[in-house]
N, C-alpha and C positions, 0 to 999 in steps of 0.2 A: 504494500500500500504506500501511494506518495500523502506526504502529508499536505502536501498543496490541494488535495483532491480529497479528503477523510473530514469528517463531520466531528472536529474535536475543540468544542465550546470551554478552551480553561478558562480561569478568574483567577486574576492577578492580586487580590484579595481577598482574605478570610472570609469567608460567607459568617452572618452575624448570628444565625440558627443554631451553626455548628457545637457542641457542647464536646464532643468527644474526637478526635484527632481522625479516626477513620472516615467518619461522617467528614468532617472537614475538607480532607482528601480527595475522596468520593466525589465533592461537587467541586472544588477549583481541577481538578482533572477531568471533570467534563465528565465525569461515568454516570451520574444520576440527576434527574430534576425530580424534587418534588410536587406532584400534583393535588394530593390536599394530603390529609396530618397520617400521617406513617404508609404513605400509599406514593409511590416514584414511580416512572420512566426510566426505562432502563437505556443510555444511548450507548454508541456505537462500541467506545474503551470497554466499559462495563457489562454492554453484553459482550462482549468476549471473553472476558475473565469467568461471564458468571457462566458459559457453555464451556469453556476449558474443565471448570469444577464440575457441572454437570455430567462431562463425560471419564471423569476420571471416577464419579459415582459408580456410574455405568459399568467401566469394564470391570473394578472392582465386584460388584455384587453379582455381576455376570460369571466371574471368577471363581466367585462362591456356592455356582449355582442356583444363584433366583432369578427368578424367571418374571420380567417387566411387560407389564402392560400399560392402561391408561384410564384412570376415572376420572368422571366428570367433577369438577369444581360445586354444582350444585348439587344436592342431597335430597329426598323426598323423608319430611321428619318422622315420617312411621316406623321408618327403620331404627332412628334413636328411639322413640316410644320402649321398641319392641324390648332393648335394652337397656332399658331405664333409666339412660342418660341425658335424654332429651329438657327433662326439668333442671336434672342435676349441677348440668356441665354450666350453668350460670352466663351472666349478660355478654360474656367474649363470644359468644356467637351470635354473629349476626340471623335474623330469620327474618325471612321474604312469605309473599303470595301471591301467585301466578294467579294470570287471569278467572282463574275459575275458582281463585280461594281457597287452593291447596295449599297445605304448607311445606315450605320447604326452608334450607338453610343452606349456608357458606360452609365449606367445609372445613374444622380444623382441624380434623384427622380422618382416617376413614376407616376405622376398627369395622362399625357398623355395616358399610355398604361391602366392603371384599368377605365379611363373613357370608353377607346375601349372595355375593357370585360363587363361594365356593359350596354355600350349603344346596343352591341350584345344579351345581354340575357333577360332586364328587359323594360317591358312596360308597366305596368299599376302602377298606386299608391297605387294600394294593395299589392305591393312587398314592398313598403318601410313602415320603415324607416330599413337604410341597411348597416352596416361600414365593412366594408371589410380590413385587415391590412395583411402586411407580414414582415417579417427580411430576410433580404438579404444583400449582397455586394452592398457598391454602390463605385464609382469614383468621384472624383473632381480633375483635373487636377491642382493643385495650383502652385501659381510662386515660392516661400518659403514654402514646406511640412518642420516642425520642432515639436519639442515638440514633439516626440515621436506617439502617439496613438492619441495625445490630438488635432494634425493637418494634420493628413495622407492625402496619397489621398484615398487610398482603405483603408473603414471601413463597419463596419457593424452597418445597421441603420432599427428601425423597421420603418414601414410608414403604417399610416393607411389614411384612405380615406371615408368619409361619403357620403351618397345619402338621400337626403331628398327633399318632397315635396312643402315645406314652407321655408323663410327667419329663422320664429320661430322654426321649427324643427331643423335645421342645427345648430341653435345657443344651441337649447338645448344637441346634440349630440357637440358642443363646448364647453359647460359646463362637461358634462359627462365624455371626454377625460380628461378636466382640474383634474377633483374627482380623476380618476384611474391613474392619472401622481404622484398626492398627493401620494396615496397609494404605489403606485411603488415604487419611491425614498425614502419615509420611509423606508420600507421593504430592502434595500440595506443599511440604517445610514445613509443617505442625508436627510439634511434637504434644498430643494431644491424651490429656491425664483420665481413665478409666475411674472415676466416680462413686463407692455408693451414694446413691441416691436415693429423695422419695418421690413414688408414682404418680402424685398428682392425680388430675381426673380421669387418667388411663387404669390405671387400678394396681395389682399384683403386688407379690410382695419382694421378687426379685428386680434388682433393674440398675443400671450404672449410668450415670452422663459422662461425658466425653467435655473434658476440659481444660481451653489454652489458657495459659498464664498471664495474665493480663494486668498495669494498672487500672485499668477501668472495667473492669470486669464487675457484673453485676453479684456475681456471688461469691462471698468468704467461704474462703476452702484450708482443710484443715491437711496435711499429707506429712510422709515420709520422706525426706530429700531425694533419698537411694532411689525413686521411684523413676527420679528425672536424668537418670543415667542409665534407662532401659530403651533400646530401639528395636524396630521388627527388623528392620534392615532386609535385605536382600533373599530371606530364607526363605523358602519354600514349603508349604503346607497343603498336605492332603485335607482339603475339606472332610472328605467323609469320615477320616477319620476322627473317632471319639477322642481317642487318646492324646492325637496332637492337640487338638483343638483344645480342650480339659489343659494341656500342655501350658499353653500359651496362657491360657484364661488365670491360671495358679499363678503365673510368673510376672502378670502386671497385674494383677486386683492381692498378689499377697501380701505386701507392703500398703499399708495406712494410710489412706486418700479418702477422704468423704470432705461434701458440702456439708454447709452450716445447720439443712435439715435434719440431717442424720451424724452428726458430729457427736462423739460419743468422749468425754476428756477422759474416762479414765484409760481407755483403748491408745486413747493417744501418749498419754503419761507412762506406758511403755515402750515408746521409742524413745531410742535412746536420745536423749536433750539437745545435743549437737544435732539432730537430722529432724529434727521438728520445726515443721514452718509454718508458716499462716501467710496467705498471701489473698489476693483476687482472682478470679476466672471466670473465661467467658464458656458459654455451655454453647457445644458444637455438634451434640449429637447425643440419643439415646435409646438403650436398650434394657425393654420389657419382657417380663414373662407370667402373664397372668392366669394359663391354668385355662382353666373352663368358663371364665366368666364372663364371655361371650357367647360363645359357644352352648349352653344352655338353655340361656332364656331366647336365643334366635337357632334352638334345631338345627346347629350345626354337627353333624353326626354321621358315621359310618358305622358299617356293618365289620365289626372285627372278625378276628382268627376264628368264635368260639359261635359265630353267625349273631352273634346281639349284637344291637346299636350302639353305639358309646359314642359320648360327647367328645371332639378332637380338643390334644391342648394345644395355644395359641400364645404368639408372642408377638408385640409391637417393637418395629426400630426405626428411628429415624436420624434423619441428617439433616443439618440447616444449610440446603444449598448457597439460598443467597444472603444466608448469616456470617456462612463462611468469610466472602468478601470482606468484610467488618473487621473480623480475628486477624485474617492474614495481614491487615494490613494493620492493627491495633500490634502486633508482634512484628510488622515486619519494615520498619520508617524510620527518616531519620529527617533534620529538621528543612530538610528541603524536598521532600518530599516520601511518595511509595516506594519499595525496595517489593519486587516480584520475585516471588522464589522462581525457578527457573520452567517451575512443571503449571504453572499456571499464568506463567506472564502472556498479558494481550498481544504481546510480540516477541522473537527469541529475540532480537536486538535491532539499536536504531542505526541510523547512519544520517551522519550527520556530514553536511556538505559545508567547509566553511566559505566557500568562495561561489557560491552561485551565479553562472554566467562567463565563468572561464574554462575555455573549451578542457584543458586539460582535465580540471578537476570533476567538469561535468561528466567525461567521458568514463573516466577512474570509477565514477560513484555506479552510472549505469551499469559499468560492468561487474562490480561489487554486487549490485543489485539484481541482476541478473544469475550472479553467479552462487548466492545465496538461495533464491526462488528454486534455481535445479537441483541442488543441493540437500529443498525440501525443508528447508527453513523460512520462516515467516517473517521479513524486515519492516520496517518503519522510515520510509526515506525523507530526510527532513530537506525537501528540497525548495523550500519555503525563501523567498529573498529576505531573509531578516538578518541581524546582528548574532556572530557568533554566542552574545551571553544571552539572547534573546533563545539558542535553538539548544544552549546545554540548561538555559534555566527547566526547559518546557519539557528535554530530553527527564530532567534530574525528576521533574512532578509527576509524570507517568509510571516512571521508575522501571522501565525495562532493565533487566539484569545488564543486559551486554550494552557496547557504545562502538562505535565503528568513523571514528574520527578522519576526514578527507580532506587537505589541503595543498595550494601549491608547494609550500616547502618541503612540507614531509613527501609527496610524489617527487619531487626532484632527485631525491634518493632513492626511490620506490619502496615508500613507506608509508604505512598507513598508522594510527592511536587505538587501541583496539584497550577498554577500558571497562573495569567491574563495578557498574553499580554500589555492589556491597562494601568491597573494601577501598574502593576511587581507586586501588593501584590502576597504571598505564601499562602498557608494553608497544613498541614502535615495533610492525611487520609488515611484510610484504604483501599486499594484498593477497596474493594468492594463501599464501601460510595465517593470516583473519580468519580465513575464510575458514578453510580446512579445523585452525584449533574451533570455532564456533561449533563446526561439525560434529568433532568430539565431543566436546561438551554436555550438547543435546543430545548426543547418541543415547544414553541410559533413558531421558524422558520420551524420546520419541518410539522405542522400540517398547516401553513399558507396558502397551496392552496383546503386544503382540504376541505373548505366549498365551492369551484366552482359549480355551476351548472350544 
């Protein structure tokens, strides 16, 4: 993409709404407007970050084995009636009435309506075991929408939803989502803290949130230090199996981590003094395991091994797709702007022309440009006639990882500034050899789904 030609509205000043640094960000980068209170436009920078995270959702869970579909944003209220959360779930839900005085609602999760498709299609327990997920819109009607993306009412949230025959099954498909939560948040530069937590108006008594370290993070969290020097890294996991999954699940939930709802001191007054911390965090994601309590009072049921019916058990998981946006960049700034981890930036890197209008430099840039695109890399060509601190201010607020610096001097030696966001160090190369390290670089994010199934 030339930036002469790209639809990128920054602000040269702080928007006076902003209250927290992401939100901030967010609108002088041009990624969001809002259209009235926790309800944005997503333009062009910002959807791209927010479909890079969407699909890293994607081949994750796909990975895992669930299997994506798609429901509708609107709900027919009979279905929460039927599980008697329709009164429950209180004023965050918005409810409507179509023309004819049906009720209906917004959805802010969809427990109720994937039980209805699966209690319609699946009867025996040789369908399962069965996790079904989608990313959609959802609503929460909240009293104070602030903080940008980080407390909207309308976001985008994946939800998955298990079917299992046994207590033990459900909890191993609880383990499983926990593996692929791991993997996910890596793969974005989260190193993202596995939670006890409470269930809220989902219900169950198991369930963990997923939580990045944040000053501004809405909830006090209590943890083990030890716990922030665990990563999934690179390994490889048999879904199906019980054992690894059980594996993984012991080795980041057995060290001491809970939010302020289920903060327990004397639990904590066992770690040992030195690795006890208390800090803020933003909640990125979460996994439930409620058993049958959907599944009951909505006839969700198969015929087992023994030919009786039995109510399946059921888990909720979700992700805060366009929450995410908010964390990565609440973790990942510095005072002149976004710092993109590398697996989810709007662009692998920019290039930046200092001399627009001299044949050399122009010619250098095109072919840089060109030879990125084959390459299979996605640049940012800042071919804009403006002032070189006008094109590294706007490069530095975006915050592409990489920088690809073009000018007459440095081409007179056939040299190109090929420069890291994160750490500002430079390195002077030959365009061809930019090119190629750029290559590298990306090789690990860009081949990441390619081992799917």
């Amino acid at each position: 993409m030339r930036l002469s030609r790209y639809f990128l509205p920054v602000l040269k000043e702080d928007p006076k709404e902003a209250q927290i640094v992401s939100h901030r960000l967010m609108l002088r980068a041009g990624m969001i407007k809002q259209q009235a209170a926790g309800i944005y436009s997503w333009l062009p920078l910002g959807y791209k970050v927010l479909r890079n995270i969407e699909r890293i959702v994607h081949e994750e869970q796909q990975r895992a084995g669930h299997i994506p579909l798609l429901m509708p944003t609107l709900q027919p209220a009979d279905l929460w009636r039927e599980s008697g959360r329709y009164d429950d779930y209180g004023e965050e839900m918005l409810r409507v009435k179509d023309r004819h005085k049906r009720d209906l609602l917004y959805g802010p999760t969809n427990e109720e309506m994937i039980t209805d498709i699966f209690r319609g299609h699946v009867n025996s327990y040789k369908e399962l075991p069965l996790t079904l997920y989608h990313i959609q819109w959802k609503f929460r009607d909240e009293v104070r929408p602030r903080f940008g993306v980080m407390r909207g009412r309308e976001f985008l949230m994946k939800d998955g939803y298990n079917f299992d025959l046994t207590r033990e099954d459900a909890l191993h498909a609880y383990n499983r989502h926990l593996v692929s939560y791991l993997r996910t948040y890596e793969r974005m530069g989260l190193q993202a803290i596995p939670m006890r937590a409470d269930s809220g108006p989902i219900g169950g008594d198991d369930t963990h949130e997923f939580l990045v370290l944040a000053e501004t993070g809405e909830s006090e969290v209590f943890y083990d230090s030890a716990i922030t020097d665990l990563t999934f890294g690179d390994r490889q996991i048999n879904y199906d199996s019980h054992q690894e999954c059980q594996a993984i699940m012991d080795e980041f939930t057995s060290r001491y981590a809970r939010t302020d709802e289920t903060h327990d001191e004397a639990l904590f007054n066992q770690v040992p003094e030195e690795r006890r911390r208390s800090a803020r965090g933003i909640e990125v994601g979460q996994i439930f395991y409620f058993g049958t309590k959907y599944s009951e009072p909505m006839g969700a049921t198969v015929v087992g091994p023994d030919g009786a019916k039995v109510p399946v058990h059921m888990g909720s998981h979700g992700i805060g797709v366009s929450r995410l946006l908010g964390a990565i960049i609440e973790a990942s700034h510095d005072d002149k702007g976004i710092i993109w981890p590398e697996g989810v930036t709007p662009f692998h890197v920019g290039l930046v022309n200092l001399k627009q209008g001299d044949a050399s430099t122009d010619s250098a840039c095109e072919a840089i440009y060109s030879e990125l695109k084959a390459r299979g890399l996605d640049p940012l060509y800042d071919d804009r006639d403006e002032r070189a601190g006008a094109k590294f201010a706007t490069a530095d607020l975006i915050g592409l990882p990489w920088r690809i610096t073009v000018g007459p001097r440095g081409l007179s030696n056939n040299r190109v500034e090929l420069t890291s966001r994160k750490t500002g160090e430079s390195q002077e190369l030959s365009p061809k050899d930019a090119v190629a390290k750029l290559v590298e670089i990306y090789r690990p994010v860009l081949t990441a789904g390619a081992s799917l199934p």
